[in-house]
C-alpha positions in Angstrom: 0.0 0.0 0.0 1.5 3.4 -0.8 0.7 6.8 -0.3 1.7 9.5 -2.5 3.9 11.9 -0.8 1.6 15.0 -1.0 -1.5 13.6 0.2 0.7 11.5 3.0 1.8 14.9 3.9 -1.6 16.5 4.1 -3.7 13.9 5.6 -0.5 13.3 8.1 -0.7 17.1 9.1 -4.7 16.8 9.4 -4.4 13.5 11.7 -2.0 15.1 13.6 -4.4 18.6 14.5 -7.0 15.9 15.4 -4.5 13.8 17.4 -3.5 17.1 19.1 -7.7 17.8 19.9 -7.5 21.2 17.4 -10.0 19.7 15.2 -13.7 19.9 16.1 -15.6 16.1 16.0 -16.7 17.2 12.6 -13.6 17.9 11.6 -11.9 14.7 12.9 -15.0 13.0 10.7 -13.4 14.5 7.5 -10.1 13.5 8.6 -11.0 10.2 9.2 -12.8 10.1 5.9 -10.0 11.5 4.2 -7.6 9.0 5.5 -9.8 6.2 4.5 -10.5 7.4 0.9 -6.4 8.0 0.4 -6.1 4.3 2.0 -8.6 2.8 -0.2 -7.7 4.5 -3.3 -4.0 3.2 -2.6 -4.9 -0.3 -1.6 -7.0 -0.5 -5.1 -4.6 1.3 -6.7 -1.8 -1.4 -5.7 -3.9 -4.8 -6.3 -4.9 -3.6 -9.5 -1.0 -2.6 -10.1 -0.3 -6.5 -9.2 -2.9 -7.7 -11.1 -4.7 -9.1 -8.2 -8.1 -8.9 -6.3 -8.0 -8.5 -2.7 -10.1 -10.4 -0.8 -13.6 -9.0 0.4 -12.9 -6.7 3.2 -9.8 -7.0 3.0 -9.5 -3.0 2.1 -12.4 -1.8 4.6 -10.5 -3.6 7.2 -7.1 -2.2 6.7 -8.0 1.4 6.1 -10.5 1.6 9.0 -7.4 -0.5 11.0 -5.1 2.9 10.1 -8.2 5.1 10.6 -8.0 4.0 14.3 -4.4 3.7 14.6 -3.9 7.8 13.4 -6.3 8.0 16.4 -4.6 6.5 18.5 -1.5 8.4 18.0 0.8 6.3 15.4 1.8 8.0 12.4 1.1 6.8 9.3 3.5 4.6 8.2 3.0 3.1 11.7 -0.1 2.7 11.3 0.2 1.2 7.7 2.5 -1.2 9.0 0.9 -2.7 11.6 -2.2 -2.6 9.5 -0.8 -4.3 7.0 0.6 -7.2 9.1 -2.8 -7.4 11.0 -4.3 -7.7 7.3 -2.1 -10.2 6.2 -2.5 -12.3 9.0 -6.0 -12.4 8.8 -6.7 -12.4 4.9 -3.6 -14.0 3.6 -1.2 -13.3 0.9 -3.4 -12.5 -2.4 
């Protein structure tokens, strides 16, 4: 999964005013739906790059997985990470 390096930049800065509580709830709902989206679009963007499918859920569970992470104070690449391996453990290689 990659993120290009000026959305990484933008959504990092945007998790990291929610992680710092200087976003409003409705803000942090953006955020969150702009780190998903960016996830998502990455994820797709790689299988299809591959030439694979992934398996069903497989992208809901790892961008809401980095969703929550970003939340929980990891950056993302940390969050990717351990998202990743989380996902591959349950999923499987495709």
């Amino acid at each position: 999964m990659s993120l290009h390096s000026t959305p990484r930049t933008t959504t990092a800065l945007l998790a990291a005013a929610v992680v710092a509580g200087l976003a409003a709830p409705a803000q942090a709902s953006m955020i969150d739906q702009i780190i998903l989206n960016k996830c998502s679009a990455a994820m797709r963007e790689d299988f299809q790059k591959a030439g694979k499918t992934p398996p069903e859920g497989m992208v809901a569970d790892t961008c809401n997985c980095v969703v929550e992470q970003v939340k929980n104070r990891q950056t993302i690449d940390q969050a990717k990470t351990f998202c990743t391996k989380q996902s591959l453990e349950k999923y499987g290689q495709p």
